[in-house]
C-alpha positions as CSV (number, residue, x, y, z in Angstrom):
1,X,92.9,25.8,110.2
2,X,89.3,26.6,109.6
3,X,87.7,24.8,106.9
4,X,84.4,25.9,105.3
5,X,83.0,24.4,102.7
6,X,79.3,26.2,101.7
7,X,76.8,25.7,98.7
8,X,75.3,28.5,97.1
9,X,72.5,28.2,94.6
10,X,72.2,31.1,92.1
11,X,69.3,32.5,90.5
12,X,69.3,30.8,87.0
13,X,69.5,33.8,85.1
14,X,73.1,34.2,86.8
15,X,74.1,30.9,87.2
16,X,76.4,31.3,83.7
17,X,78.1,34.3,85.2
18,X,78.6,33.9,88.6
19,X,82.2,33.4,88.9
20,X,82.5,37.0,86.9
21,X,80.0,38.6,89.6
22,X,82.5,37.0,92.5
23,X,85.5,37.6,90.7
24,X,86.8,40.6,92.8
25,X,85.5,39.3,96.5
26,X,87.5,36.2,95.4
27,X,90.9,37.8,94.5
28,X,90.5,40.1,97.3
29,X,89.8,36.9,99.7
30,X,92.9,34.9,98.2
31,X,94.9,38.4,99.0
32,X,94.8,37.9,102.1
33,X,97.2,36.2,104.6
34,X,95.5,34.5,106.3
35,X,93.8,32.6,103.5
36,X,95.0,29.2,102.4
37,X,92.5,28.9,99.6
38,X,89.1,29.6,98.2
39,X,87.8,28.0,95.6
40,X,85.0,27.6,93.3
41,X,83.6,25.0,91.7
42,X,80.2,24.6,89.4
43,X,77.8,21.5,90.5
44,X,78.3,19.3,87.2
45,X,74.2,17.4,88.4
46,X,72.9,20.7,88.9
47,X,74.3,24.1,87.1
48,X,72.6,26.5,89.6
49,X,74.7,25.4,92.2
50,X,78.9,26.5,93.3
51,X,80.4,25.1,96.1
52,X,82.7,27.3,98.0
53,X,85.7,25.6,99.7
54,X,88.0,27.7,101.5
55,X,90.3,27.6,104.9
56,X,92.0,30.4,106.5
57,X,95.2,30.0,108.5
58,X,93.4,30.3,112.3
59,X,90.4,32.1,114.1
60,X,92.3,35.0,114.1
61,X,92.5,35.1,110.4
62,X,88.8,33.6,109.7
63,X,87.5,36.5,111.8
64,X,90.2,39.1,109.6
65,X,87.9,37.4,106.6
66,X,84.6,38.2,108.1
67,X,85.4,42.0,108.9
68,X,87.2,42.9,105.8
69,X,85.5,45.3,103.3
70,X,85.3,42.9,100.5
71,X,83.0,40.5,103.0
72,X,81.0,43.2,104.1
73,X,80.1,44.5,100.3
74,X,80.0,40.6,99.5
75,X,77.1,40.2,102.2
76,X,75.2,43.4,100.5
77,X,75.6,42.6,96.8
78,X,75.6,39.0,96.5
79,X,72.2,38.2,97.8
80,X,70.2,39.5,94.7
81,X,71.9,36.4,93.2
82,X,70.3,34.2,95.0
83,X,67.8,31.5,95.0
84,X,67.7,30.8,98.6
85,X,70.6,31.5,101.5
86,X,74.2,29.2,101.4
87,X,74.6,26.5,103.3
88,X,77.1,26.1,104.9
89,X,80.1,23.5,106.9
90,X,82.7,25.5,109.3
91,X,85.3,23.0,110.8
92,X,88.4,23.7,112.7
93,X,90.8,21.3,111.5
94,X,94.4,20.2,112.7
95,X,96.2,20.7,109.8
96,X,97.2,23.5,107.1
97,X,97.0,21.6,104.0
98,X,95.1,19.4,102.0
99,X,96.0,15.7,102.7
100,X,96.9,12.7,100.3
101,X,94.0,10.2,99.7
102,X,96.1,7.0,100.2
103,X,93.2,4.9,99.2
104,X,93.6,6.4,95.7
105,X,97.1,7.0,95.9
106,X,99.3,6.8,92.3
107,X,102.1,4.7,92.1
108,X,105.2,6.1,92.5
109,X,103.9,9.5,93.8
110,X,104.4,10.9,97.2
């Protein structure tokens, strides 16, 4: 799978509404078949900042991602939201699913 993980830091003005203004690329993202997630989440030591983590299934379907409509508006009406560009981690990984942390594993679970 390809694994991504970026950080984007929003304009403060935004930062309380930003999973509203990337509600629609997100659905349309997790629409797709390729996609095996993509999620958000808020920095809890600083506010202005979400961390993206998504995979897609293969090349093939991370490349689908990149030319789809809802990426190409994404790259036009996201910026304005932004303090500074994302930064970004793009891995291929062997697997298609998150792994178990056995170093924290619960008892009696998996």
């Amino acid at each position: 799978m390809i694994f991504i993980t970026a950080k984007f830091r929003v304009l403060p003005e935004h930062a309380d509404r930003f999973i509203e203004i990337v509600g629609d690329f997100t659905q349309a993202t997790r629409d797709e078949p390729g996609c095996l997630w993509f999620d958000w989440s808020r920095s809890v030591a600083e506010p202005t900042e979400y961390v993206l983590v998504e995979a897609f299934r293969d090349d093939e379907a991370g490349a689908a991602h990149v030319q789809s409509e809802h990426f190409k508006q994404a790259r036009r009406t996201l910026p304005p939201y932004l303090a500074e560009t994302p930064r970004i981690v793009n891995a291929t990984v062997p697997q298609d699913d998150w792994s178990l942390l056995g170093e924290m594993a619960v008892p009696g679970q998996g």
